[in-house]
C-alpha positions as CSV (number, residue, x, y, z in Angstrom):
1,X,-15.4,11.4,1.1
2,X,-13.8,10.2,4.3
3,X,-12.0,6.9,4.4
4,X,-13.5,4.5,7.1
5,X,-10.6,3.4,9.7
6,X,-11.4,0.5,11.6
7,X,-7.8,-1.9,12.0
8,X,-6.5,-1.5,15.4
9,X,-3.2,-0.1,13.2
10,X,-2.9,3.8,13.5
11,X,-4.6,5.6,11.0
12,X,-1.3,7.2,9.8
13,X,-0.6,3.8,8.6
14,X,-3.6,2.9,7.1
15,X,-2.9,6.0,4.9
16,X,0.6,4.8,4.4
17,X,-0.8,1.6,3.1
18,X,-3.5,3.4,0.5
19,X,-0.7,5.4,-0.9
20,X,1.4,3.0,-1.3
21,X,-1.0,0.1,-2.7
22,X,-1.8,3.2,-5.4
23,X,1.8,3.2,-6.3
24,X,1.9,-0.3,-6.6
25,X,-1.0,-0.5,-9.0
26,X,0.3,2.4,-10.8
27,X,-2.8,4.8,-9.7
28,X,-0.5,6.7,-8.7
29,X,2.8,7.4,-10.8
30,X,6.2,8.4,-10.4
31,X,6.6,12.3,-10.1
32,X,2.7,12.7,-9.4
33,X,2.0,15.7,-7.1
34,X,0.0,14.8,-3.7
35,X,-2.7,16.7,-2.6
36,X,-1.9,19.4,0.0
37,X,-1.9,18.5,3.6
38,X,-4.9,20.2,4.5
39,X,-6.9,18.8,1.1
40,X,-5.3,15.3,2.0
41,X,-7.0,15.7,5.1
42,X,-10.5,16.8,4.0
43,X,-10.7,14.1,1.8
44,X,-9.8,11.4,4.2
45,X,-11.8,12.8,6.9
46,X,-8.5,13.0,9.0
47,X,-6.5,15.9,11.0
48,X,-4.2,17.5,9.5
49,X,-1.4,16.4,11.8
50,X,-2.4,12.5,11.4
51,X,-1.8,13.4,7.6
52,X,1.4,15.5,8.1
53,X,2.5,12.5,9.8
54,X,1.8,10.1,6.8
55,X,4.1,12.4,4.7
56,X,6.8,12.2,6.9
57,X,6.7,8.5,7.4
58,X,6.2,7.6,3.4
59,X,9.2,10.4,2.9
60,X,11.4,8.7,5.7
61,X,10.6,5.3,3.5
62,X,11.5,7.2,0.3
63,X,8.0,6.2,-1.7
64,X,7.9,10.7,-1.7
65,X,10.1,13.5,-1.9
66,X,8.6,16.6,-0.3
67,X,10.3,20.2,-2.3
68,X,10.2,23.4,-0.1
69,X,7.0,25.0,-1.5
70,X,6.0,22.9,-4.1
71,X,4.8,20.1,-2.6
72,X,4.7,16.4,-1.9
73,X,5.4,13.8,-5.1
74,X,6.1,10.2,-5.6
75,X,9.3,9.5,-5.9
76,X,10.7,9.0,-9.6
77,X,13.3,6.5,-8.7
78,X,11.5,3.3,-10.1
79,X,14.2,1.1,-8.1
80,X,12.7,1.7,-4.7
81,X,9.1,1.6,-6.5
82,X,10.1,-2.0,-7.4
83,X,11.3,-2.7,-4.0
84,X,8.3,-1.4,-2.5
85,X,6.2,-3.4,-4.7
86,X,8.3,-6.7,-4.1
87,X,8.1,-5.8,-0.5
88,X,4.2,-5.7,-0.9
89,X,3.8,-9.0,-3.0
90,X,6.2,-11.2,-0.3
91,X,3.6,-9.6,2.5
92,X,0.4,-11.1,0.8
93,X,2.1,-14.2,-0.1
94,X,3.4,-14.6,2.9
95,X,0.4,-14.2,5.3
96,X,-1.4,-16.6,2.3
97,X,1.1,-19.0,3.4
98,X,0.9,-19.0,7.1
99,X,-3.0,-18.5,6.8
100,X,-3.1,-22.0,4.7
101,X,-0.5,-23.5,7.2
102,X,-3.2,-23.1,9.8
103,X,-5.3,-24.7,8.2
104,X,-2.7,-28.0,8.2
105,X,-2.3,-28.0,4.4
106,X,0.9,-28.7,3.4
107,X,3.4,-26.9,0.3
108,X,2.1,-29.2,-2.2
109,X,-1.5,-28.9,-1.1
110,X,-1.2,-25.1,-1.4
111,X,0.3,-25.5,-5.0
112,X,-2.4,-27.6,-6.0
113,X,-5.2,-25.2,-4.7
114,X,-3.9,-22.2,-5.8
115,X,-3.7,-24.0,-9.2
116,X,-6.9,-25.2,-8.9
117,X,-8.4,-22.0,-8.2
118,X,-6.5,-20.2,-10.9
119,X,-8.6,-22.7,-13.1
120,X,-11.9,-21.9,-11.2
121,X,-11.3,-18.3,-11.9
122,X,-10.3,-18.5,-16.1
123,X,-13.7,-19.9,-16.2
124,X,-16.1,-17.0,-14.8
């Protein structure tokens, strides 16, 4: 089934961005085989360049290690899985933070909603 790519980001980077949030959340683990290029492309409905160049650019950030007829994998090296996943927690907290500095609240303001909405959520 085909992904649906809408952000104004290239589509290479959405897929970046999957891959790497199923890392993050474990979906994907450490040493796990990628599909193909070309089955990587059927299923996201993409060319096969557009995922050739996904490859390339999560191997150039180390996240996989490509092996001459083999394949592509996730890397095995948890220490840049942990940076990667730090990297991707500081990015949601940050845009959290400027997105509630907009909206004029202050530190302590944020504290307290987030708290307060920690509690709304125990309760469902």
């Amino acid at each position: 089934m085909a992904d649906d790519y809408q952000s104004p980001r290239p589509i290479y980077m959405q897929i970046v961005d999957k891959i790497m949030l199923q890392v993050a959340r474990n979906e994907l683990k450490p040493g796990q085989k990628l599909p193909s290029v070309r089955e990587m492309a059927i299923e996201s409905g993409v060319n096969p360049n557009t995922v050739q160049r996904t490859y390339g650019e999560l191997e150039r950030m180390q996240i996989v290690e490509t092996k001459r007829g083999q394949g592509t994998f996730i890397t095995k090296n948890k220490e840049i899985v942990e940076e990667m996943r730090k990297k991707l927690q500081f990015e949601v907290v940050d845009q959290f933070i400027s997105k509630m500095k907009e909206l004029g609240m202050t530190e302590a303001e944020m504290i307290d909603q987030l708290h307060y909405y920690m509690k709304e959520r125990e309760g469902e």
